[in-house]
N, C-alpha and C positions, 0 to 999 in steps of 0.2 A: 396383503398389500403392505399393514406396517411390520411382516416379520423382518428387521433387520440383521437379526443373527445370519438371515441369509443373504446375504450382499456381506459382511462383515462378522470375524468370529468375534466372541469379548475380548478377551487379551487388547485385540485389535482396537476395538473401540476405549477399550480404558485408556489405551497410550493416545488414540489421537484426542482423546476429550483433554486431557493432562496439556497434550501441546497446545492449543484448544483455549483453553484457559488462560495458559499465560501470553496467548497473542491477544485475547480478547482483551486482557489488564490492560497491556501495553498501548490496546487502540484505545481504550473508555481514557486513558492516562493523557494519551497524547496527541490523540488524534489522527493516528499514521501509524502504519510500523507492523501492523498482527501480518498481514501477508507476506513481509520481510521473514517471518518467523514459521508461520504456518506451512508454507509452500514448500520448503526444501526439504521438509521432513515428509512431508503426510503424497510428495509425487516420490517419494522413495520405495511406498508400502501400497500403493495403487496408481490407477490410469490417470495420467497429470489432467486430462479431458475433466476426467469426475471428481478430482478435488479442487481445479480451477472454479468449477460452474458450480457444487456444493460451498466453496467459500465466498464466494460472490452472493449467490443466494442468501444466505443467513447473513453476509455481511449488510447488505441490504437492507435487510428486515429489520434486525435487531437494532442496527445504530441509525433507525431512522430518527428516535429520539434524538441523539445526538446534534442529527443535519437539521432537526425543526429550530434546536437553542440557536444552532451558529449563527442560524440565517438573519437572526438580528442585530449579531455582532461581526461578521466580518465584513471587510473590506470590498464592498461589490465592486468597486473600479479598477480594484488588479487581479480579482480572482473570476472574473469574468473573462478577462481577455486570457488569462491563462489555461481556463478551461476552453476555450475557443480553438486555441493553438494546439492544444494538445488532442484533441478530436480530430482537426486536421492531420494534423502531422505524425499520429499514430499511423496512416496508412503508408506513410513512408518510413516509418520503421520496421512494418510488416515487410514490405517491398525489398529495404534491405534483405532483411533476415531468408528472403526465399531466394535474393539474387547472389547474395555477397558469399564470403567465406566468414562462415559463424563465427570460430576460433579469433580471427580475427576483430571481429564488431566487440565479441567478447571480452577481448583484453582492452578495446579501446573504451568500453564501456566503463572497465574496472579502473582505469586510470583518467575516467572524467568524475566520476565518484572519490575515488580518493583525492585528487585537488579540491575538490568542491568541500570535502572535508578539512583537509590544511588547511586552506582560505579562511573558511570558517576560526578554526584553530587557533589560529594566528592573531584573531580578535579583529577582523578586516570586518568593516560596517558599511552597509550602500545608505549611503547617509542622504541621497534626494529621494523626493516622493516617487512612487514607482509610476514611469508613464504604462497608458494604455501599450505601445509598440512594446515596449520591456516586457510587458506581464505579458502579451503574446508570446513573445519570443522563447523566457524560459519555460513555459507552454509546449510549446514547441519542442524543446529540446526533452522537457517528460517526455510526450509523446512518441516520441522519435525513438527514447530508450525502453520507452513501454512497450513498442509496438518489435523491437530485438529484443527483448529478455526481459519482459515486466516488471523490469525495475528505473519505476519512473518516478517514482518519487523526492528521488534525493533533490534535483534541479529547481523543484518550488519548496522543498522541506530548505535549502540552505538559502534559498532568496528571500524568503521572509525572515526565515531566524534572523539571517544578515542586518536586517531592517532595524528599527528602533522600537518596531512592537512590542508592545507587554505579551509574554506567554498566550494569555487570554485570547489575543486578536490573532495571534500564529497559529494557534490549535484551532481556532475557526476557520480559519483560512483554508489550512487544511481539510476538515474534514468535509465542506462544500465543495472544496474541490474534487477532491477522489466521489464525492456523490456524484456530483454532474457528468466524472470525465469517466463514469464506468454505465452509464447511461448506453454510450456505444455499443459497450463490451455485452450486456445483456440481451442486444437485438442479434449479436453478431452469434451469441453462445445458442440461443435459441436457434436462427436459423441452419446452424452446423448442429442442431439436435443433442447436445450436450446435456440440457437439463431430463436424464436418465432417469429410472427406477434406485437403482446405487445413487443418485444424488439424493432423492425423495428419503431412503432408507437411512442415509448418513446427518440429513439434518435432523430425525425425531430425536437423535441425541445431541447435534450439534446447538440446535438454537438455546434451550435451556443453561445450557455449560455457558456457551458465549454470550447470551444475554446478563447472566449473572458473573461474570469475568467485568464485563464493560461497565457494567454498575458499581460495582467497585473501586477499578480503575478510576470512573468520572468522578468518585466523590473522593478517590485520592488526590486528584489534581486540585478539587477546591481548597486543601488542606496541604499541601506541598509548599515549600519553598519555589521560588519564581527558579531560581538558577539549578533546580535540578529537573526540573524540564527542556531548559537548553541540554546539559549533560546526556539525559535519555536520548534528546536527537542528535545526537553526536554519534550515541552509541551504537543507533537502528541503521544509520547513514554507516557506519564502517559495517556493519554487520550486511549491509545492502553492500557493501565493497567487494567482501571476504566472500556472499553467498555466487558471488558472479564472477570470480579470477576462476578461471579454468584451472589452475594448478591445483585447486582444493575441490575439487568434484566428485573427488571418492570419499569426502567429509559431508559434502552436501547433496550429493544424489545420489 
């Protein structure tokens, strides 16, 4: 049952433990970002099915530590409605994605990421408290790009940064949010039979690597400069840009 050689050669597992690692850094860092990283490599070298439901699993487990800290520091009056909206509104980004012309959601996706980064950029600050109706809203607009091409993150990753919040309260923010708003995604993977024997085999090496990645990560962030954690979301937010223009697909898939 745990022979994984057979779902996966070594060669194989040594490169995705490697990718692995440094998404795991990047999430114990920041609170966001490993599946920016992990996903376009690891659906390039198997069934997007079994590395979706394999990193969702381990992501789960491993950074539950993580979701127990936030829950005492972040903000429940915006990151509630946000998770709200975006559980919503995920079904109509599914809806798109079966109805629409992909190519097309694709590039508009790419080019609501990349503003959302200028903005940022540009030192532009949402300088009032965020209402409930707001923190739906960009909720919503996760959702909406979650549910087209699982790259939902950027829309609450530049609305907080935006904010006045110390690091601290942003990386919390975040990582309650992607707990709560993949809450969905678990019922949904399960009921489409996803979680496989190839998932079971890919996490005995997956959780080890990415539990001690994030551990790491975490206790980099309490030792970091405040301003190179904005920097790193800067970087995961274009890299979320870059992994979803259609014109670099033979880079990314």
């Amino acid at each position: 049952m745990f022979d994984i050689f057979s779902s996966f050669p070594p060669y194989l597992l040594v490169f995705l433990a490697a990718v692995l690692f440094v998404a795991g850094f990047v999430r114990g860092f920041s609170g966001f970002g490993a599946a920016m990283i992990f996903m376009p490599v690891a659906t390039s070298v198997m069934v997007p099915s079994t590395a979706a439901a394999a990193f969702l699993f381990v992501d789960g487990i491993v950074a539950l530590p993580l979701v127990i800290r936030a829950f005492r520091i972040c903000n429940w009056s915006t990151v509630l409605p946000a998770v709200l909206g975006s559980i919503v509104f995920v079904q109509l980004g599914a809806w798109l994605l079966a109805t629409s012309d992909v190519l097309v959601l694709r590039w508009a996706i790419f080019i609501i990421v990349t503003g959302l980064l200028l903005l940022l950029i540009s030192g532009w600050r949402y300088q009032s408290k965020p209402t409930k109706p707001v923190s739906f809203g960009v909720g919503a607009v996760a959702g909406i790009l979650g549910g087209v091409s699982q790259v939902g993150g950027p829309p609450v990753v530049a609305f907080w940064l935006s904010s006045a919040r110390e690091p601290a309260i942003v990386r919390a923010n975040l990582i309650v949010f992607f707990a709560l708003a993949s809450i969905g995604t678990f019922v949904a993977y399960t009921l489409n039979g996803f979680f496989t024997l190839e998932v079971l085999h890919l996490l005995v090496m997956a959780i080890p690597v990415y539990a001690l990645a994030i551990f790491l990560g975490s206790n980099g962030f309490k030792k970091a400069d405040p301003g190179l954690y904005r920097k790193l979301a800067y970087g995961l937010i274009a890299l979320a840009a870059l992994s979803s223009m259609p014109a670099l697909d033979s880079l990314f898939r």
